[in-house]
C-alpha positions in Angstrom: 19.4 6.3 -3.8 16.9 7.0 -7.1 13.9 8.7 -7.0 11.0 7.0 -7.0 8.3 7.5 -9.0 4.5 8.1 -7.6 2.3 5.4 -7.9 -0.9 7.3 -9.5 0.3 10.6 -10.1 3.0 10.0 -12.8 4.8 13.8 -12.5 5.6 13.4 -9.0 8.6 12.2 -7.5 10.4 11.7 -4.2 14.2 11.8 -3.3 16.0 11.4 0.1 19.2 13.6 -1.5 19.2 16.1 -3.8 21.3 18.7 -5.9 21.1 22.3 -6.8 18.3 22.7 -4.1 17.5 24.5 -1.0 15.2 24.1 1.9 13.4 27.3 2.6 13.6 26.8 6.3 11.3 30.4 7.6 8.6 29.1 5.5 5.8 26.4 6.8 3.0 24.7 4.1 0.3 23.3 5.8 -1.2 19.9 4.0 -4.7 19.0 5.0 -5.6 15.5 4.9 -8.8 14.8 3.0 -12.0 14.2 5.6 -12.7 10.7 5.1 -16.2 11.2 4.2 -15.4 13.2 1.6 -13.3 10.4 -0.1 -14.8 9.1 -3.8 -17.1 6.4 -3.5 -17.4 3.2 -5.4 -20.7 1.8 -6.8 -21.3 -1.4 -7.0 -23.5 -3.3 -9.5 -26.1 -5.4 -9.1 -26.4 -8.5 -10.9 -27.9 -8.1 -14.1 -28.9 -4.3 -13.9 -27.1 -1.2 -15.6 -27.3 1.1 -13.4 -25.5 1.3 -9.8 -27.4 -0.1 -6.7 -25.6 1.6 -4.2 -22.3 3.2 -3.3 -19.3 1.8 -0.7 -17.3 4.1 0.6 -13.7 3.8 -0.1 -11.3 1.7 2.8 -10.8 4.6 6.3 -7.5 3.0 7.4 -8.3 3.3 11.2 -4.9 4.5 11.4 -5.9 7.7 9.7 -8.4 9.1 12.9 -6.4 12.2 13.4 -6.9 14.9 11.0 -4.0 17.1 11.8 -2.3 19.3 8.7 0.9 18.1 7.6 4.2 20.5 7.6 6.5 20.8 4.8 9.3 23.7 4.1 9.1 24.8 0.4 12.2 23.6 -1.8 13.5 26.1 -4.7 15.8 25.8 -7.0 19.2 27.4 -6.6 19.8 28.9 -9.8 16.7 30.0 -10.4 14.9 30.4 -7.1 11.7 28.4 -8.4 9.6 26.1 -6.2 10.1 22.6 -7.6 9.6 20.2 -4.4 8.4 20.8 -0.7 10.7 18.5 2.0 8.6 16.8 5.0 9.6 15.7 8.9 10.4 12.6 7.7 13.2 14.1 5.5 11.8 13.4 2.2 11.6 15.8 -1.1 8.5 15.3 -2.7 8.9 17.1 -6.2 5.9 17.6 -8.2 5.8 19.0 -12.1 8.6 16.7 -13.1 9.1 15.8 -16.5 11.0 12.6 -17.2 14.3 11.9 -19.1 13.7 8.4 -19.1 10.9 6.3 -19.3 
């Protein structure tokens, strides 16, 4: 399987298999989900005025009620022992940084 790309942010990537990499099992990074009031808000406009009437708060997915930290093990390089991706429970490298070869 390809990476995939990330939707919005356009230097991140995620891969099921990977080379030259090692899961760095005795370490744990904790991933805080944002609070969901704390999410941006969207103004609306009212008809024919420039300047907002009001704000909406973005969709909560109702799914999203727990608020527990995610775990991921930092993933380094193996020739160079630099952190290029963390790995999650649902056995997934998410690398971040990357710089494409192709567009």
């Amino acid at each position: 399987l390809s990476p995939v790309r990330h939707d919005t942010h356009v230097n991140q990537y995620r891969a099921m298999f990977v080379l030259n990499c090692r899961i760095v099992r005795d370490e744990v990074l904790k991933y805080a989900p944002p609070k969901p009031g704390k999410r941006a808000r969207k103004r609306k406009r009212g008809k024919g005025r420039g300047r907002a009437e009001g704000a909406a708060v973005g969709d909560i997915d109702a799914q999203e009620g727990h608020l527990e930290p995610e775990s991921y093990n930092p993933v380094r390089c193996s020739e160079c022992n630099t952190e290029v991706a963390v790995y999650g429970k649902d056995e997934v490298f998410h690398f971040f940084h990357v710089l494409s070869s192709a567009p």
